[in-house]
C-alpha positions in Angstrom: -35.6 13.5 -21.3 -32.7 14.6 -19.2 -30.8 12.0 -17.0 -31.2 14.7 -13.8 -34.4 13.8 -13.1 -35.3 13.4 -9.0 -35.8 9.5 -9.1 -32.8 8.8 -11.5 -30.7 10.9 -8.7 -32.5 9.1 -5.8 -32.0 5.8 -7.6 -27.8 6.8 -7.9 -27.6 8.0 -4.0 -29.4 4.9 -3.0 -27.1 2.8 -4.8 -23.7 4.5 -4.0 -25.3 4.3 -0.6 -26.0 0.5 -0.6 -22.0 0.5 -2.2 -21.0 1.7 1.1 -23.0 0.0 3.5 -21.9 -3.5 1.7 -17.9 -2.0 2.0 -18.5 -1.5 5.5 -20.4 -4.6 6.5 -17.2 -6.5 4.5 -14.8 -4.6 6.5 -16.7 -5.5 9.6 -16.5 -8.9 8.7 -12.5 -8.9 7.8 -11.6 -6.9 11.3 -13.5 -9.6 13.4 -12.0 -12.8 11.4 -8.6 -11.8 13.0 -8.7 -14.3 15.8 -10.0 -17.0 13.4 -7.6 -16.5 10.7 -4.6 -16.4 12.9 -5.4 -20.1 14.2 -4.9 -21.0 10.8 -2.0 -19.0 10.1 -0.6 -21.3 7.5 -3.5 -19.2 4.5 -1.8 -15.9 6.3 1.7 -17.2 5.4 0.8 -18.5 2.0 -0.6 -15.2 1.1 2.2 -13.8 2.5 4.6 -15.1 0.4 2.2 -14.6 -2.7 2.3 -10.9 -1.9 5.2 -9.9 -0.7 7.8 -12.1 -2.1 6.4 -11.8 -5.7 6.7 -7.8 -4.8 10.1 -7.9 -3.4 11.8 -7.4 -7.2 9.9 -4.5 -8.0 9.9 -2.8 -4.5 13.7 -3.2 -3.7 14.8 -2.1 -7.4 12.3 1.0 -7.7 13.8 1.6 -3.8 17.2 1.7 -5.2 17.1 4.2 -8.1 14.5 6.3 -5.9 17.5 6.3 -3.7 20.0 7.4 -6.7 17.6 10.5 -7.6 17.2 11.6 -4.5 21.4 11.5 -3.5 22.0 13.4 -6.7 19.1 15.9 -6.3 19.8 16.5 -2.5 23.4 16.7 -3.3 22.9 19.6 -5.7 20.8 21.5 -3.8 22.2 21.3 -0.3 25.6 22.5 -2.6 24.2 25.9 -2.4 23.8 26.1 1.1 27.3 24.5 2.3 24.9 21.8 3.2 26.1 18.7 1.4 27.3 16.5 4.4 23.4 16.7 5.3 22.8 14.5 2.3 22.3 11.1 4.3 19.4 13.3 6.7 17.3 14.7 3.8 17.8 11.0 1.7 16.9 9.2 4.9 13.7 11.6 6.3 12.4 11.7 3.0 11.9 7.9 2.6 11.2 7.4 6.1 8.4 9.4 6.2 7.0 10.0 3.1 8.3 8.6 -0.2 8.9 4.8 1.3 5.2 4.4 2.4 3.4 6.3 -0.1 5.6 4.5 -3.2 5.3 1.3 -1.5 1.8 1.7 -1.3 1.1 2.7 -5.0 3.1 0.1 -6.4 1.9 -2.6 -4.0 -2.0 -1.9 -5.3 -0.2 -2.2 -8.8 1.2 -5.5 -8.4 -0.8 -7.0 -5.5 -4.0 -5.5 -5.3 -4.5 -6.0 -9.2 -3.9 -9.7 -8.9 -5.8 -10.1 -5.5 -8.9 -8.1 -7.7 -8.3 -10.3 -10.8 -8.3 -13.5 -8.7 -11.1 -13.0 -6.7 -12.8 -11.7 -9.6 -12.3 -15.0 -11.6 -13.0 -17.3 -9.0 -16.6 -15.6 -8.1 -16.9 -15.8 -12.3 -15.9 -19.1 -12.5 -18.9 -19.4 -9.4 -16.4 -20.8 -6.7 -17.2 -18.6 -4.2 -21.5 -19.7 -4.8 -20.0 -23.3 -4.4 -18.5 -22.5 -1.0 -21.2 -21.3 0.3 -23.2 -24.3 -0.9 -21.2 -26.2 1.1 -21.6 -24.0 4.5 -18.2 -22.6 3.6 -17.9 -19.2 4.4 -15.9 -17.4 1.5 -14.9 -14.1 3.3 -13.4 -16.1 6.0 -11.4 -18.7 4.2 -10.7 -16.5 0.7 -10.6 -12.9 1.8 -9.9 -13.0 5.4 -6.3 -14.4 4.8 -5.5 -12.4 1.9 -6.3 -9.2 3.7 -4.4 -9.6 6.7 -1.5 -11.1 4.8 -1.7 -7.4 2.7 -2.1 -5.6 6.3 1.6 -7.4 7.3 3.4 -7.4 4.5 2.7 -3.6 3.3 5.2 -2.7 6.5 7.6 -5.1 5.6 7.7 -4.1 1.4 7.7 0.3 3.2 11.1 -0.6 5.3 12.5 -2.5 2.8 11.8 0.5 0.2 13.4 2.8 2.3 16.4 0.7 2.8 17.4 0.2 -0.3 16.7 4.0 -1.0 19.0 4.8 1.5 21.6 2.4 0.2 21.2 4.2 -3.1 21.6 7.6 -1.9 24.8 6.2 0.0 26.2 5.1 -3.2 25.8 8.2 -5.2 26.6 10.4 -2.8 29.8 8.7 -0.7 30.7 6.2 -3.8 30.4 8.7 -6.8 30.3 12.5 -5.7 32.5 11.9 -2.8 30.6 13.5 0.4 32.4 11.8 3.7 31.2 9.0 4.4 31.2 9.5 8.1 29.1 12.5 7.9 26.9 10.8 6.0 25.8 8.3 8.3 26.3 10.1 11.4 23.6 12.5 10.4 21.0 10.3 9.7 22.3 8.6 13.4 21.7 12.1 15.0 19.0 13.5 12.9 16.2 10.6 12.5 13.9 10.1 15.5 13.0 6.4 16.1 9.1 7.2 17.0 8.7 10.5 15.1 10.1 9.5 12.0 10.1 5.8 11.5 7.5 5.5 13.8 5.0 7.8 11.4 6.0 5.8 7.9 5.1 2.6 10.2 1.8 3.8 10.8 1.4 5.2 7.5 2.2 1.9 5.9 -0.1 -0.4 8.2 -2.8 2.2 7.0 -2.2 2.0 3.6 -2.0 -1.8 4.0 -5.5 -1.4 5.3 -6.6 0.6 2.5 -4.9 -1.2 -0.2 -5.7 -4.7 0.1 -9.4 -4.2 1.3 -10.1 -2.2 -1.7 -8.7 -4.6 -4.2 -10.5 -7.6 -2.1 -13.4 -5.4 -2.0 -13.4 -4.3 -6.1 -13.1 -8.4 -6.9 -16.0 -9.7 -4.5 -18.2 -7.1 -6.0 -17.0 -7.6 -9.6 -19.3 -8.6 -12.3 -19.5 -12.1 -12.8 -18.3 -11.7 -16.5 -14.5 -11.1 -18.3 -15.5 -7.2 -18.6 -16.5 -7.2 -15.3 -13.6 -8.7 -13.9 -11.1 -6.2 -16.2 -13.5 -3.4 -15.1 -12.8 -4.0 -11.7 -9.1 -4.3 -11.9 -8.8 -1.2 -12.9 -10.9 0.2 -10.7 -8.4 -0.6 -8.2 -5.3 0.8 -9.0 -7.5 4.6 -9.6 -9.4 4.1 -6.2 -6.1 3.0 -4.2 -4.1 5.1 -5.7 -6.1 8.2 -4.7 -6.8 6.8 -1.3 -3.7 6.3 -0.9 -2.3 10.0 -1.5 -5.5 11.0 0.3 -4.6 9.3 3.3 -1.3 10.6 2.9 -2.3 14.5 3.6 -4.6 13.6 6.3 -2.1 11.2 8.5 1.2 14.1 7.8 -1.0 16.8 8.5 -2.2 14.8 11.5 1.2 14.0 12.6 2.5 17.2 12.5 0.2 18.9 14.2 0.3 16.6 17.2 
């Protein structure tokens, strides 16, 4: 008997259906716990330090030889043209608005949303979450709600401190090792980076993705099965779905941007 039959296809639609209504009724839930979770800011600070100073290692050092590729492949080809002392505007623009958000975002859902999935995941397995809500505790509000909005903050934060040390790193390969002037260097990116078209596009791009990000992992460890397989299942599941949402999101908000 094959699988396509019309009720095992109604039965999947219904069910990828119901997936989505419960996504959107949890996301509901997250955006109108803002007020409530900020009077208690001291979960949003914890959370914040759990996220983004845990991240900070991986972020700044990826940042940095990011950076070093990009002054030595710039350097090269702007060579051709004459171009080189334009090496600080293509290392800068390139972060800015694409590579620090995106790469942020990619190895934020790595590090972070992995462990927010695994711990939510464990505690609903270890039936922690069932027990707060035996006690009239609501779980989305005192578990989730902080964790999310911590993400939503610090995914900005973890973006410009990407692009910094990228920048840094193109500085050093291209003033320090090849030898571009300096002064060129910096006054280029002074002349050539627009404070709300560029760095105001990777800010939005990175609150987005902080969006995306943590309320997927959140999401993939609230709705995980209630068993070790389940828990690794969704953990994965993760890293794949924010990963593509991610570089989704990506073509939609640059071709968005450029076009207004």
């Amino acid at each position: 008997m094959s699988w396509y039959t019309p009720s095992n296809i109604g039965f999947a639609t219904r069910s990828k259906l119901a997936d989505l209504g419960l996504g959107a009724r949890l996301f509901a839930r997250l955006l109108l716990s803002f007020g409530a979770s900020f009077r208690r800011f001291g979960l949003i600070r914890d959370q914040i330090h759990f996220l983004g100073n845990y991240s900070l290692a991986i972020i700044s050092v990826s940042g940095l030889f990011v950076g070093f590729v990009f002054g030595l492949q710039g350097y090269y080809t702007l060579q051709r043209y004459g171009s080189s002392e334009a090496l600080g505007l293509l290392v800068t623009l390139s972060l800015v608005r694409e590579l620090g958000p995106v790469v942020t975002a990619l190895l934020f859902a790595g590090r972070a949303g992995t462990s927010l999935t695994a711990e939510i995941g464990l505690m609903k397995a270890g039936e922690q979450l069932s027990a707060m809500e035996m006690m009239a505790v609501d779980p989305v509000q005192r578990i989730l709600a902080p964790r999310f909005w911590a993400g939503v903050i610090t995914m900005p934060l973890l973006a410009a401190v990407f692009s910094a040390m990228g920048i840094i790193g193109g500085w050093v390969v291209g003033v320090l090792m090849i030898g571009v002037d300096g002064g060129a260097f910096w006054s280029q990116i002074q002349g050539g980076v627009d404070v709300w078209k560029d760095v105001g596009n990777g800010i939005v791009k990175s609150l987005v993705f902080g969006f995306t990000v943590t309320f997927l992992a959140l999401l993939q460890g609230f709705e995980a099965q209630a068993t070790p397989e389940g828990v690794s299942r969704a953990t994965t599941r993760t890293v794949v779905v924010s990963s593509l949402s991610v570089l989704g999101l990506d073509f939609i908000l640059t071709a968005m941007m450029f076009t207004i």
